[in-house]
MMTF fields as JSON, N, C-alpha, C and O atoms, coordinates in Angstrom:
{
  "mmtfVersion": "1.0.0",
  "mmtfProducer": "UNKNOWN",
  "numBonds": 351,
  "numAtoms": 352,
  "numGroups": 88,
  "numChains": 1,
  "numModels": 1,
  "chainsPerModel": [1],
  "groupsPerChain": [88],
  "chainIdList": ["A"],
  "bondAtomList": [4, 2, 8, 6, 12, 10, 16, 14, 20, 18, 24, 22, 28, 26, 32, 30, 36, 34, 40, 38, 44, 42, 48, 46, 52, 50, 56, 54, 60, 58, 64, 62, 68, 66, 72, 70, 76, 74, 80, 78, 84, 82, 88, 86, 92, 90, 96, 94, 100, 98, 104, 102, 108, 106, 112, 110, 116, 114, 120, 118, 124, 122, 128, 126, 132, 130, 136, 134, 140, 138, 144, 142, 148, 146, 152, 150, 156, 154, 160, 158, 164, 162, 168, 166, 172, 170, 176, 174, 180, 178, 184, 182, 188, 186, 192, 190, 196, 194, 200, 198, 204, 202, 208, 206, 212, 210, 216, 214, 220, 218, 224, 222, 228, 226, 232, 230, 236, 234, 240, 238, 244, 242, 248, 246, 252, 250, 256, 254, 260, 258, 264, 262, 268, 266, 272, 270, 276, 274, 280, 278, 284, 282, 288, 286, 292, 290, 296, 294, 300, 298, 304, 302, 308, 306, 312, 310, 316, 314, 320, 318, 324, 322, 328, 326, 332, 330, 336, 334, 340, 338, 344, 342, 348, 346],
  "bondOrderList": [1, 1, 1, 1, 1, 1, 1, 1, 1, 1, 1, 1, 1, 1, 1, 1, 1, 1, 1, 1, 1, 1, 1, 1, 1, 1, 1, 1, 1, 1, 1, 1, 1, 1, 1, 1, 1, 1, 1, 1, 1, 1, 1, 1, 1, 1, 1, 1, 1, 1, 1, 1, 1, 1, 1, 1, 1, 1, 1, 1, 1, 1, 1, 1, 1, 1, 1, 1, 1, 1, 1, 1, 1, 1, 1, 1, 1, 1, 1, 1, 1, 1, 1, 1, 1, 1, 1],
  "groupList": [{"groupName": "UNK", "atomNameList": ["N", "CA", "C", "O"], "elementList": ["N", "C", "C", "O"], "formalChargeList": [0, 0, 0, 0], "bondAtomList": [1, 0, 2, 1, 3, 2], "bondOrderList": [1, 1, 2], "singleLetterCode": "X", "chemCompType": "L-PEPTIDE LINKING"}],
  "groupTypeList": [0, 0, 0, 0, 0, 0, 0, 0, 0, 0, 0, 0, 0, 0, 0, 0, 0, 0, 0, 0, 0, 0, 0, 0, 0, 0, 0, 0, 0, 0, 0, 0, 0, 0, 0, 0, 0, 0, 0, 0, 0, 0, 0, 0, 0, 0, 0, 0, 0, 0, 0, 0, 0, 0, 0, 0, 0, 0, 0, 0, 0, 0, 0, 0, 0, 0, 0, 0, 0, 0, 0, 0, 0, 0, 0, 0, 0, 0, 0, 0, 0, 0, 0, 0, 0, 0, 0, 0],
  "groupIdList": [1, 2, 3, 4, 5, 6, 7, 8, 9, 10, 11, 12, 13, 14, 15, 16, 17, 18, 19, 20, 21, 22, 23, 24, 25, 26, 27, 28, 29, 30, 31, 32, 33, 34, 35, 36, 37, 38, 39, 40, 41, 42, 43, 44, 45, 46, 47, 48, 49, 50, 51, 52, 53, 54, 55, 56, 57, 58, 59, 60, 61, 62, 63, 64, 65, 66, 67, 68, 69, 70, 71, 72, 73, 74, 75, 76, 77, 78, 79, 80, 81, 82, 83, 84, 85, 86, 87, 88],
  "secStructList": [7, 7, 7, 7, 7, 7, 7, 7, 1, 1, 7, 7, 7, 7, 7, 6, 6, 1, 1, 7, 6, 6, 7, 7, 3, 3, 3, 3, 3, 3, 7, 1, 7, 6, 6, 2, 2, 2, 2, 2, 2, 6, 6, 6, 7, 7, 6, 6, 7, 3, 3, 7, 3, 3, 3, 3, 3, 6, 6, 3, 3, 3, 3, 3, 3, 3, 7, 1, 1, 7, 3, 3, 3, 3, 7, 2, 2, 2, 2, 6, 6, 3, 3, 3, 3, 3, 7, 7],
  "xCoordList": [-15.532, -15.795, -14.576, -14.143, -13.987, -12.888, -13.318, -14.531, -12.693, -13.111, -12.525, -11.754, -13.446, -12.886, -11.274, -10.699, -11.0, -9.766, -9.751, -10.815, -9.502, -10.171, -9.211, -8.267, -10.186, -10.007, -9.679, -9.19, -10.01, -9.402, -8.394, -7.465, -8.262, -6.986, -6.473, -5.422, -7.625, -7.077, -6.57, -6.077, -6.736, -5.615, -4.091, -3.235, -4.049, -2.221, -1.749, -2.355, -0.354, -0.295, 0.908, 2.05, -0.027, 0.9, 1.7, 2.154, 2.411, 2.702, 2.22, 1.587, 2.124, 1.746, 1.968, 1.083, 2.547, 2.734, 1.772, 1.186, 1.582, 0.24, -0.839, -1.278, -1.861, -3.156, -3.845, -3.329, -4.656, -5.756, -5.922, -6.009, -5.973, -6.632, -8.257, -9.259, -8.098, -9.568, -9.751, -10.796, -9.087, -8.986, -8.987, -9.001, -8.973, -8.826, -7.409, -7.212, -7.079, -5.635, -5.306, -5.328, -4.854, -4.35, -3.207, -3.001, -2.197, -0.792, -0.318, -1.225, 0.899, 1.222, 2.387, 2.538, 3.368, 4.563, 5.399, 5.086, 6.33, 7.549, 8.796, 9.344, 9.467, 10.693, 11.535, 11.322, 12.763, 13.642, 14.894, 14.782, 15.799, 16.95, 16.327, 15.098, 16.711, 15.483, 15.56, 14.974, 16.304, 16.148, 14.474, 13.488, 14.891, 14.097, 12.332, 11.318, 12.781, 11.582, 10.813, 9.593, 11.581, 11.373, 10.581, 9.696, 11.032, 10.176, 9.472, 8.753, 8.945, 7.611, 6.688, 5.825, 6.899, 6.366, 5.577, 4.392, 6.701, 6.451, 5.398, 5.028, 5.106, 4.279, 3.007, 2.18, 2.373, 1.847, 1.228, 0.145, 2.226, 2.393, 2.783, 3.829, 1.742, 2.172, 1.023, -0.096, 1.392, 0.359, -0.748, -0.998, -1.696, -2.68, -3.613, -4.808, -2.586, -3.403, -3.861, -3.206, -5.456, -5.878, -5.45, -5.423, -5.259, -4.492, -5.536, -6.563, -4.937, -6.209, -4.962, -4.369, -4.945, -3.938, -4.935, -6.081, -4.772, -5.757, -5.494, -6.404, -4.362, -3.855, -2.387, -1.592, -2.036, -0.406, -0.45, -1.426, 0.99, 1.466, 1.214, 0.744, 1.439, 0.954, 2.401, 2.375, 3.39, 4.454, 4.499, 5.488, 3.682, 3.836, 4.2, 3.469, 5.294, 6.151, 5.827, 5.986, 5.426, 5.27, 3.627, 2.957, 2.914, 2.048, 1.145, 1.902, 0.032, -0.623, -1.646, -2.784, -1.208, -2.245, -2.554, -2.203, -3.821, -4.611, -4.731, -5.451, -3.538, -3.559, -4.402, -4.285, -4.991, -5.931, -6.986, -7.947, -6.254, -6.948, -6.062, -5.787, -5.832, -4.291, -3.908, -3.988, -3.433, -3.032, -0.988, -0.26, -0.861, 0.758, 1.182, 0.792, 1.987, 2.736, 4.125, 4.831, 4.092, 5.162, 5.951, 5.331, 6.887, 8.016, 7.378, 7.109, 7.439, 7.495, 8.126, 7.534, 9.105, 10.799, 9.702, 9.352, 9.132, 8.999, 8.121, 8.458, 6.708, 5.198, 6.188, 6.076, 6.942, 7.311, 8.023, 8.075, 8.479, 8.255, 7.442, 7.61, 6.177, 5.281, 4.527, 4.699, 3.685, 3.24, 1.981, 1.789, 0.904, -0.523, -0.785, -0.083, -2.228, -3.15, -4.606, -5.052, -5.332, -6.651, -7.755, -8.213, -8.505, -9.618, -10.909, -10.966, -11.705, -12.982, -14.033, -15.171],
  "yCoordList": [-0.247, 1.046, 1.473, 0.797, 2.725, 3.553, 3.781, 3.958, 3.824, 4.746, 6.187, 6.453, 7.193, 8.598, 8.171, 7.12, 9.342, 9.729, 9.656, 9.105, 9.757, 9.302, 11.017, 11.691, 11.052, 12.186, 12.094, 12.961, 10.649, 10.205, 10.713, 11.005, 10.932, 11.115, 10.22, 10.304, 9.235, 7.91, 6.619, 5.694, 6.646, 5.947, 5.958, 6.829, 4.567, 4.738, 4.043, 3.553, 4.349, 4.21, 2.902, 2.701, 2.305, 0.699, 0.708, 1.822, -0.684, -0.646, -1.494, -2.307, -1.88, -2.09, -3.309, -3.72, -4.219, -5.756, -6.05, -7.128, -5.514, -5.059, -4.841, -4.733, -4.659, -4.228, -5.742, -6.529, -5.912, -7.224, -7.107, -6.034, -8.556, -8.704, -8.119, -8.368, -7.433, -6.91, -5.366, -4.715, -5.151, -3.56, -2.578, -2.899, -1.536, -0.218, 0.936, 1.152, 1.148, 2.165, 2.954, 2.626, 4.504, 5.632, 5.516, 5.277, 5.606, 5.441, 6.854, 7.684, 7.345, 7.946, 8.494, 9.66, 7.476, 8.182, 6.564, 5.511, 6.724, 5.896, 6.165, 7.254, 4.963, 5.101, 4.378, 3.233, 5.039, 4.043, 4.79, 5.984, 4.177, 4.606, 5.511, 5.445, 6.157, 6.949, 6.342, 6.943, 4.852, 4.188, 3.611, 3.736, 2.85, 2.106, 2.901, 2.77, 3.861, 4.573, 5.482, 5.63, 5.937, 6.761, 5.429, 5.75, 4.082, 3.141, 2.893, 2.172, 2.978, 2.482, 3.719, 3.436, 4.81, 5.959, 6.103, 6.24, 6.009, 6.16, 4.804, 4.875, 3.973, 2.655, 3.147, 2.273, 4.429, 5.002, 5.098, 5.52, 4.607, 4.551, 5.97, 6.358, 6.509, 8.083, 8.302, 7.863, 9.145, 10.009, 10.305, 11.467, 9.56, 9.565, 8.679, 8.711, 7.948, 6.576, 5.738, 5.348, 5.284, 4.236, 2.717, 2.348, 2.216, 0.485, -0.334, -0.053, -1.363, -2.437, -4.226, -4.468, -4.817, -6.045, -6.931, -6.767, -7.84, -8.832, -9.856, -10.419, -10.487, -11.716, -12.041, -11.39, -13.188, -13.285, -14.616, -15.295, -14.775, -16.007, -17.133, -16.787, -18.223, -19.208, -19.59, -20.016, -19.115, -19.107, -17.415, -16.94, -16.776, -15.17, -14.346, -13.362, -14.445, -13.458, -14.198, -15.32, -13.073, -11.747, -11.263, -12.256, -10.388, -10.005, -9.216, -8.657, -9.245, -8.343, -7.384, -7.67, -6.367, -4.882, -4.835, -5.391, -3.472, -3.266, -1.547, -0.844, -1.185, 0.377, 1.302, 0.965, 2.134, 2.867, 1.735, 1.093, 1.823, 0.312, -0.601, -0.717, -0.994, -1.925, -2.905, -2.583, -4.207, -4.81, -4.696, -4.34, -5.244, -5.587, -6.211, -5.865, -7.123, -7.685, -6.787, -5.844, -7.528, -6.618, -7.36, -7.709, -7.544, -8.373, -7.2, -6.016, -8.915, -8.137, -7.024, -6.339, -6.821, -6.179, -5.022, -4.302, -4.801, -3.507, -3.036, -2.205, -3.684, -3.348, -2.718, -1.502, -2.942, -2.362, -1.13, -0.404, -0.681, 0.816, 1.818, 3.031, 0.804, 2.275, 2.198, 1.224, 3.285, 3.753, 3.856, 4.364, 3.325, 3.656, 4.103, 3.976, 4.791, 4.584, 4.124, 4.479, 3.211, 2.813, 3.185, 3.891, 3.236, 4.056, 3.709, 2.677, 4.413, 4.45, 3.117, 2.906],
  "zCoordList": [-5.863, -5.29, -4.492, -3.559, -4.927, -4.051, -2.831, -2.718, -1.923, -0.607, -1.202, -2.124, 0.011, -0.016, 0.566, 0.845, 0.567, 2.138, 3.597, 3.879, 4.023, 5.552, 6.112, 5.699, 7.238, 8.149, 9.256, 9.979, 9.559, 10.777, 11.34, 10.587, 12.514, 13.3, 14.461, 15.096, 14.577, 15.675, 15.054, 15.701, 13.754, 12.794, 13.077, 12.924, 13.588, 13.314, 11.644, 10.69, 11.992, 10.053, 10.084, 10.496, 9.466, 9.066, 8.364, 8.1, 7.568, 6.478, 5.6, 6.272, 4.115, 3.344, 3.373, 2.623, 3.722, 4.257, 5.326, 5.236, 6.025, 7.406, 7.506, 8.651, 6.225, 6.313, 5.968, 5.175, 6.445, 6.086, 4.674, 4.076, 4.016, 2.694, 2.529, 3.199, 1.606, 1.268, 2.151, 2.129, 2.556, 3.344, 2.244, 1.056, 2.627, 1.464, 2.723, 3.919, 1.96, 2.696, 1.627, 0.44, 2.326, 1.566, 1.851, 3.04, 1.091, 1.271, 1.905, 1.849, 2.504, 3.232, 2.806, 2.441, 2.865, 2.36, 2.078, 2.634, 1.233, 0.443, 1.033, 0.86, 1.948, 2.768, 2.304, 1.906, 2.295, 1.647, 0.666, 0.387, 0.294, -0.686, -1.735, -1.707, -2.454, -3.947, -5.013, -5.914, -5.501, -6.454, -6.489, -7.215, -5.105, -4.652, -4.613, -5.299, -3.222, -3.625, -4.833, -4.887, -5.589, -6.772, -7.874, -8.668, -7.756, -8.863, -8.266, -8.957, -7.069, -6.102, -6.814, -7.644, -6.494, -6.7, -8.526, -8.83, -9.342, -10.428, -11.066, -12.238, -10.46, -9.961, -9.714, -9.972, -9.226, -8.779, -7.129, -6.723, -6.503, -5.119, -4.497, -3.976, -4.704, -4.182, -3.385, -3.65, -2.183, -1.274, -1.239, -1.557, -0.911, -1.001, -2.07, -2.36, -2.469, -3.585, -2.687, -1.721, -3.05, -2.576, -2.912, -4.086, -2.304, -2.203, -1.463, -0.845, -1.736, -1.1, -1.394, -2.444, -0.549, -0.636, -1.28, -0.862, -2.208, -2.708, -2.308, -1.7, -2.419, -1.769, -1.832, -2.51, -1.016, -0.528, -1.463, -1.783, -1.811, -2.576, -1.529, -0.445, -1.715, -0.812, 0.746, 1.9, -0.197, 1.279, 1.538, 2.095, 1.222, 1.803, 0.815, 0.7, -0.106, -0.385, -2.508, -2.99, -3.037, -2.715, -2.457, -2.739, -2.128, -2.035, -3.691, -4.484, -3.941, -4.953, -4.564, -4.191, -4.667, -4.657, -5.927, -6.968, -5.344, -6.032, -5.882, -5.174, -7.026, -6.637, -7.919, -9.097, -7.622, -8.357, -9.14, -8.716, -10.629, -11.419, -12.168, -13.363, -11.476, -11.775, -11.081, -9.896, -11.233, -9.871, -10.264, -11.191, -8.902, -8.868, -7.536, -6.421, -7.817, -7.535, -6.581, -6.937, -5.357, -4.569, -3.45, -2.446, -3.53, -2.921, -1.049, -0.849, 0.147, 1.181, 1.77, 2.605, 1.459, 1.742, 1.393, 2.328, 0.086, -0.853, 0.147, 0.99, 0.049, 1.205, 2.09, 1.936, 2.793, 4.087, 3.676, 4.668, 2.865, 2.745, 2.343, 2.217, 2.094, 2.03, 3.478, 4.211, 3.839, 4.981, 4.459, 3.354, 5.303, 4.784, 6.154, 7.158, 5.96, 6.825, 6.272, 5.18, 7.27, 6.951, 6.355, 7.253, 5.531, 4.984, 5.828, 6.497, 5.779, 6.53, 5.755, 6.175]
}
């Protein structure tokens, strides 16, 4: 099950290395060089996609989301340029 969007406004906005396993988060915005960010994006890491972290490799790095219906795989470095905020 998706969450909606959230309306929240006492949400501060993390990053994508930062949200608890099993959370739901709307992504925010993609920071970074435009190589970099433009293949995050085309990934479908865009504004307002719901994400959700599934689990971390066993020394941390890399992490697997769970964006729209898809999973992937994402080097820490990467998580930290996208910007989420929390879903309800």
């Amino acid at each position: 099950m998706k969450p909606e969007a959230t309306t929240q406004s006492d949400s501060q906005p993390l990053t994508l290395d930062n949200i608890p396993i099993g959370m739901w988060a709307h992504v925010l915005n993609v920071v970074g060089n435009g190589l970099n960010a433009m293949r995050l994006m085309e990934m479908g890491l865009v504004p307002g996609a719901p994400v959700s972290v599934v689990r971390s490799a066993p020394l941390g790095d890399p992490i697997q989301i769970r964006i729209r219906d898809y999973h992937l795989a994402l080097r820490r470095g990467e998580a930290r340029m996208i910007s989420v905020i929390l879903a309800d």
